[in-house]
Chimera marker file (.cmm) of the C-alpha trace (Angstrom):
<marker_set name="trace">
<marker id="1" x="-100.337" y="37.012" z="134.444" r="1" g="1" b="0" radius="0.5"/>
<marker id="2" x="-96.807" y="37.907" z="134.105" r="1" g="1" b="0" radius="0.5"/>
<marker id="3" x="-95.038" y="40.445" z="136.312" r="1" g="1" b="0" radius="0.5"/>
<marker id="4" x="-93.097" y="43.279" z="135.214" r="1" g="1" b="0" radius="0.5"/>
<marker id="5" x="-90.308" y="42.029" z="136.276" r="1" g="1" b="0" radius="0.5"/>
<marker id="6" x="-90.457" y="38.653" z="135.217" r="1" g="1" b="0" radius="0.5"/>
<marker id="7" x="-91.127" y="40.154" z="131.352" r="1" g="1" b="0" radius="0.5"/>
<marker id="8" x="-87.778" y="42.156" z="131.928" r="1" g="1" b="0" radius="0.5"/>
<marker id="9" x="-86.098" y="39.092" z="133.458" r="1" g="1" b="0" radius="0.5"/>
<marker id="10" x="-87.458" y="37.175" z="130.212" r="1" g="1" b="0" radius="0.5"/>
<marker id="11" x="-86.522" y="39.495" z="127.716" r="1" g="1" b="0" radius="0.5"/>
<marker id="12" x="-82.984" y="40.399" z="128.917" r="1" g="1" b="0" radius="0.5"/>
<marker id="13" x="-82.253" y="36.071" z="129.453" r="1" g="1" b="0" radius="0.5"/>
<marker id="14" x="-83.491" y="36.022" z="125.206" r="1" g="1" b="0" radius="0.5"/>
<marker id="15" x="-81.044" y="38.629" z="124.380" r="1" g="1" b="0" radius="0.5"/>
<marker id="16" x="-78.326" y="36.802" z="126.083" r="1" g="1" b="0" radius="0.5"/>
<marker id="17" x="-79.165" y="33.880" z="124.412" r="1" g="1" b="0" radius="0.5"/>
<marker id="18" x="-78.235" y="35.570" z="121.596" r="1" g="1" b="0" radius="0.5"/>
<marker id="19" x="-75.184" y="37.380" z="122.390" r="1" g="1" b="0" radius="0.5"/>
<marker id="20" x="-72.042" y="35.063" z="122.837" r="1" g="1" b="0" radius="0.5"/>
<marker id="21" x="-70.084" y="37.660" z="123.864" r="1" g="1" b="0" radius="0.5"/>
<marker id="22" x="-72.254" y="38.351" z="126.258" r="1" g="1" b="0" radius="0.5"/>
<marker id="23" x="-73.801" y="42.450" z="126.614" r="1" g="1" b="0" radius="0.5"/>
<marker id="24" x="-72.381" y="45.089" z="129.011" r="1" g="1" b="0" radius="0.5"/>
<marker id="25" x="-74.804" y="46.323" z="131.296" r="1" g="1" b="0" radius="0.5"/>
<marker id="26" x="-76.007" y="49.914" z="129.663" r="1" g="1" b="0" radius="0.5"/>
<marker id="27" x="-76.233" y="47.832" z="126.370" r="1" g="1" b="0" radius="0.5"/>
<marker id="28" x="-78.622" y="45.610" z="127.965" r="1" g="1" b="0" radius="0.5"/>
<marker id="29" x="-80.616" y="48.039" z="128.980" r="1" g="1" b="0" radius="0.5"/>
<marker id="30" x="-80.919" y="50.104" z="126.571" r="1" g="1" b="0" radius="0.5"/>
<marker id="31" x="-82.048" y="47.137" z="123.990" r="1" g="1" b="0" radius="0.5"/>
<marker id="32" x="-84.533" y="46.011" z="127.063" r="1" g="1" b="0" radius="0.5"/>
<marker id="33" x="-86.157" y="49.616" z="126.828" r="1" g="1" b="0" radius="0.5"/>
<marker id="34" x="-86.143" y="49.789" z="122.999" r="1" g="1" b="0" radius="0.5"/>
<marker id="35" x="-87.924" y="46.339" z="123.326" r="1" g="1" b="0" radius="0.5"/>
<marker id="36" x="-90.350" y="46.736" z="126.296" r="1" g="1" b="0" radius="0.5"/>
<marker id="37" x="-90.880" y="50.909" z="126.137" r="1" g="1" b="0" radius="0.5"/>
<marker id="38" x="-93.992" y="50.597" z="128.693" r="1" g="1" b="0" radius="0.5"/>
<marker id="39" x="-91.181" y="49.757" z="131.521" r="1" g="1" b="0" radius="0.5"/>
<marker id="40" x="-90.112" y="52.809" z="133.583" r="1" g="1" b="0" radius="0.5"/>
<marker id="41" x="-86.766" y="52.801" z="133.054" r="1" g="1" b="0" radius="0.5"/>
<marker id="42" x="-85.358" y="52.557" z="136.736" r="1" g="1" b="0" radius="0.5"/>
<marker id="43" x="-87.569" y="49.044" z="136.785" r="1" g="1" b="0" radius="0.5"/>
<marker id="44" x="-85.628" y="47.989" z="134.088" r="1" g="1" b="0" radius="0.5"/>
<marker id="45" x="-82.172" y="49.094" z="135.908" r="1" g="1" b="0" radius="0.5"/>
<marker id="46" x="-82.802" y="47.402" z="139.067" r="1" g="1" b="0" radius="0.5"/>
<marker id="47" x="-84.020" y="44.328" z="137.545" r="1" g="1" b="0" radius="0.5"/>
<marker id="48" x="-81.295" y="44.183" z="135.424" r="1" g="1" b="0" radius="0.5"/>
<marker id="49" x="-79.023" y="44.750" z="138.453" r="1" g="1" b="0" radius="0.5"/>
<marker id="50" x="-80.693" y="41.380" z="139.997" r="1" g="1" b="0" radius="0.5"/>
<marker id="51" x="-80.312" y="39.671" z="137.098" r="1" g="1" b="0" radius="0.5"/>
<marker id="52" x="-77.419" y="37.355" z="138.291" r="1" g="1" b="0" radius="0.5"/>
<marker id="53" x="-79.369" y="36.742" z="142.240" r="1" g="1" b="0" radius="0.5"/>
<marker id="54" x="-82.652" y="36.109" z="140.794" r="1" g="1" b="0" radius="0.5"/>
<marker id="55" x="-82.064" y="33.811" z="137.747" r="1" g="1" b="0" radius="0.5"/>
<marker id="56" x="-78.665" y="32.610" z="138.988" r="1" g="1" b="0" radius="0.5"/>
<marker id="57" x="-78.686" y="29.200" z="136.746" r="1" g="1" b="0" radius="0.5"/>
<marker id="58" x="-79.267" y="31.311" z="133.322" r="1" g="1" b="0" radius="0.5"/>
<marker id="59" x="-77.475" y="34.191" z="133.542" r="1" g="1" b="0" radius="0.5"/>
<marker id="60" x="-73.947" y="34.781" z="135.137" r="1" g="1" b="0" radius="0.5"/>
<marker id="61" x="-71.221" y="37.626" z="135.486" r="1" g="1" b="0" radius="0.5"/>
<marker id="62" x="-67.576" y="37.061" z="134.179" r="1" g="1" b="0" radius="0.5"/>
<marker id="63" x="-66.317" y="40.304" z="134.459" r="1" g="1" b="0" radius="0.5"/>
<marker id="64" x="-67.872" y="43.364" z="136.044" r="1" g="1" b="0" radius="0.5"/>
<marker id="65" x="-70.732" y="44.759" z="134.174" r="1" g="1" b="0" radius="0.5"/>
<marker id="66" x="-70.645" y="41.911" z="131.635" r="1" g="1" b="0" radius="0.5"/>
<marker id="67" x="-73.755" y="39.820" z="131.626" r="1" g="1" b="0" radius="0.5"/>
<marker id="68" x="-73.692" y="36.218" z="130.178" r="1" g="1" b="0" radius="0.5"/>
<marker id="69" x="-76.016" y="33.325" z="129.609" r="1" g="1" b="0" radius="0.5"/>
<marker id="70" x="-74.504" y="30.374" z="131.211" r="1" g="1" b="0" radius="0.5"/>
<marker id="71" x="-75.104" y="28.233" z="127.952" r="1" g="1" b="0" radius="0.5"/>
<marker id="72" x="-72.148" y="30.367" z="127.126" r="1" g="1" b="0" radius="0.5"/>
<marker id="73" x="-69.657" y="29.627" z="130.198" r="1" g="1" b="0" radius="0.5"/>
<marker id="74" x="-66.227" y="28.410" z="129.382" r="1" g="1" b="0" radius="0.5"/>
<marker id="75" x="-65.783" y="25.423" z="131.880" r="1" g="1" b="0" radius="0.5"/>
<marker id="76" x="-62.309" y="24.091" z="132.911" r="1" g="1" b="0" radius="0.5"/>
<marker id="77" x="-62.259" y="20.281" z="132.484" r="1" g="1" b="0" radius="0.5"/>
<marker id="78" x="-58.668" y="19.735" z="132.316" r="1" g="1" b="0" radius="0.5"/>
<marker id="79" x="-57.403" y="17.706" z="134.907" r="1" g="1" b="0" radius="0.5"/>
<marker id="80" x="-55.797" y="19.091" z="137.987" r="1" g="1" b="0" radius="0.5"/>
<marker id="81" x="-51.919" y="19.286" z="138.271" r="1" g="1" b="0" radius="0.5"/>
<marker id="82" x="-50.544" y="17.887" z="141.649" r="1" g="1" b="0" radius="0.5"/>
<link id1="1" id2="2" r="1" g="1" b="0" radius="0.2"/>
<link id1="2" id2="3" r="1" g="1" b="0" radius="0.2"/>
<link id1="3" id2="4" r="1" g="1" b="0" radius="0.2"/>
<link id1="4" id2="5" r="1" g="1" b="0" radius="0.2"/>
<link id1="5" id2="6" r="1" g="1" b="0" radius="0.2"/>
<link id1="6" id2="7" r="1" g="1" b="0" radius="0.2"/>
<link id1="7" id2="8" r="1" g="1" b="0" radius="0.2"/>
<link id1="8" id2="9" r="1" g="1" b="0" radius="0.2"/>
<link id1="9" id2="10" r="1" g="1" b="0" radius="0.2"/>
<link id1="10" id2="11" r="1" g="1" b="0" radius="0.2"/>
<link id1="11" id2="12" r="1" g="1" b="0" radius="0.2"/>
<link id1="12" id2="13" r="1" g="1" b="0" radius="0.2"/>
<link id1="13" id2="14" r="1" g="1" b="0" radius="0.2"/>
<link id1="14" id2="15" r="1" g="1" b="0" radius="0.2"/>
<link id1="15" id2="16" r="1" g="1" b="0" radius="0.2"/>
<link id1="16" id2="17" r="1" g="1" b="0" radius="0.2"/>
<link id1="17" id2="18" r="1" g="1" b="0" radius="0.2"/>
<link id1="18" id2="19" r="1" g="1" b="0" radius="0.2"/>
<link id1="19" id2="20" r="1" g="1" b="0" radius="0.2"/>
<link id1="20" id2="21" r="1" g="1" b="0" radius="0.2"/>
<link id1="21" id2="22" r="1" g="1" b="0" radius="0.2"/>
<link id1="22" id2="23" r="1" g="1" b="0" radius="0.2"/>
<link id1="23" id2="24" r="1" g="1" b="0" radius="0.2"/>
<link id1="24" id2="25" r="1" g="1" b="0" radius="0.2"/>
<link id1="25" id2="26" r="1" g="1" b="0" radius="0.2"/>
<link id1="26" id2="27" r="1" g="1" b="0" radius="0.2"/>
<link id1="27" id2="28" r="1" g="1" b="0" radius="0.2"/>
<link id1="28" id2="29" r="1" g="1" b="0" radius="0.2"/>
<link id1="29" id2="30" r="1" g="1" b="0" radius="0.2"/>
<link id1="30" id2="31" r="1" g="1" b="0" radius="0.2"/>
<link id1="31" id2="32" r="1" g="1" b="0" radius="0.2"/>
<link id1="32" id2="33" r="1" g="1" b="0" radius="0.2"/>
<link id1="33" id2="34" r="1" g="1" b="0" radius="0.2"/>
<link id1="34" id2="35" r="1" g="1" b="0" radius="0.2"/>
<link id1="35" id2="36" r="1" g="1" b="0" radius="0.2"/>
<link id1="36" id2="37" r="1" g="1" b="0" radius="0.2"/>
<link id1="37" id2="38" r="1" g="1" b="0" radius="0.2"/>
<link id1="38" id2="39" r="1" g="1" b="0" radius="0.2"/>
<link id1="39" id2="40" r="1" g="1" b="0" radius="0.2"/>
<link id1="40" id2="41" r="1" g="1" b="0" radius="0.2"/>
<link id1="41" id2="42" r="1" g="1" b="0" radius="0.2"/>
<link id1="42" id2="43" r="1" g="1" b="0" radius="0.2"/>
<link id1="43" id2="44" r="1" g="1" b="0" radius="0.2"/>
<link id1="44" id2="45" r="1" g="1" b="0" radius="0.2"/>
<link id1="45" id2="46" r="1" g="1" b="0" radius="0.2"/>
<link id1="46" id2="47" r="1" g="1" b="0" radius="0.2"/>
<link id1="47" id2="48" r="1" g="1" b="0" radius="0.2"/>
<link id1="48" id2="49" r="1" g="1" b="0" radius="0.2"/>
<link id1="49" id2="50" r="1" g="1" b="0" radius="0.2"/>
<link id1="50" id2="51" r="1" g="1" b="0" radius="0.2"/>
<link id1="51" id2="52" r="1" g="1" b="0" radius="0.2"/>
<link id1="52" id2="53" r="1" g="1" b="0" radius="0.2"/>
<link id1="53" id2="54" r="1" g="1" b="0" radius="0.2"/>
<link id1="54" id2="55" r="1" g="1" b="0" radius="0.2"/>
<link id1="55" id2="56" r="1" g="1" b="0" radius="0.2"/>
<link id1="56" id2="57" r="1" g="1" b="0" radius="0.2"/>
<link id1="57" id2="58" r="1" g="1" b="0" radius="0.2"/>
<link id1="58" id2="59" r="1" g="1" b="0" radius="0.2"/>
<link id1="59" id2="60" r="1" g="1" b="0" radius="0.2"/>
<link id1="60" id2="61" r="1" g="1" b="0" radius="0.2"/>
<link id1="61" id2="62" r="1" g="1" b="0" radius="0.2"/>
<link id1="62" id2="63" r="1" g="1" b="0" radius="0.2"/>
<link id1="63" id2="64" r="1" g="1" b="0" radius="0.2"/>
<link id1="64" id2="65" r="1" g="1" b="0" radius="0.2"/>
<link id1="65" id2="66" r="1" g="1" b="0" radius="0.2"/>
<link id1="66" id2="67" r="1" g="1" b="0" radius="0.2"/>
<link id1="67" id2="68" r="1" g="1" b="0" radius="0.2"/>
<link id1="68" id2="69" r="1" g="1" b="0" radius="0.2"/>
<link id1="69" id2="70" r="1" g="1" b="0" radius="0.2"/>
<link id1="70" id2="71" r="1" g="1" b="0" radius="0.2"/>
<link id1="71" id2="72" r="1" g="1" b="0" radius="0.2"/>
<link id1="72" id2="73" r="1" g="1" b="0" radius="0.2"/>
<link id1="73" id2="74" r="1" g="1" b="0" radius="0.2"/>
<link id1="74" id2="75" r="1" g="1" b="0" radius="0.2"/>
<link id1="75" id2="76" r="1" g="1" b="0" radius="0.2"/>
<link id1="76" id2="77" r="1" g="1" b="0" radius="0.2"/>
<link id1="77" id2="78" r="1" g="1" b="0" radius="0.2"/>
<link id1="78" id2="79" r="1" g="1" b="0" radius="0.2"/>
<link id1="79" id2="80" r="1" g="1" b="0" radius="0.2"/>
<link id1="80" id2="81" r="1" g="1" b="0" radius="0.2"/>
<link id1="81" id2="82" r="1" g="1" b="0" radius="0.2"/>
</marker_set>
C-alpha cells in the first residue's frame, strides 16, 4: 500500500519529468490537486515543500520556488581556469 505522501511525491516527480522548464511551486500544486482531488490540500503543500529533502536525487531547486527534475540539470563540465 502506498502512502499519501508517497502518491503526491510520485505524481509531482511525473510532472517534472515532463516539464523542462521545470514548474513554480503554486503551479505544481495546483496540477497535483487537479490530479489527486482526494488529497487535502495542505498534505499536498507540505509534501510539496519536502519535495527537494525527501527525494533529493530526482528533484532539485535552481531558483527559489522553481522545482526541477534533475534529468534536467545543466552540469558544468568545462574545465577549470587556473
Amino acid at each position: 500500500m502506498t502512502t499519501k505522501t508517497g502518491l503526491i511525491e510520485a505524481k509531482a516527480i511525473e510532472l517534472l519529468k515532463n516539464a523542462p522548464q521545470g514548474m513554480r511551486t503554486s503551479q505544481l500544486i495546483n496540477v497535483i490537486q487537479e490530479s489527486l482531488p482526494d488529497m487535502h490540500p495542505k498534505t499536498i503543500n507540505g509534501t510539496v515543500w519536502k519535495l527537494t529533502a525527501t527525494r533529493p536525487e530526482e528533484v532539485y531547486k535552481p531558483s527559489r520556488g522553481l522545482f526541477c527534475h534533475v534529468s534536467f540539470r545543466e552540469t558544468d563540465d568545462k574545465p577549470k581556469q587556473p
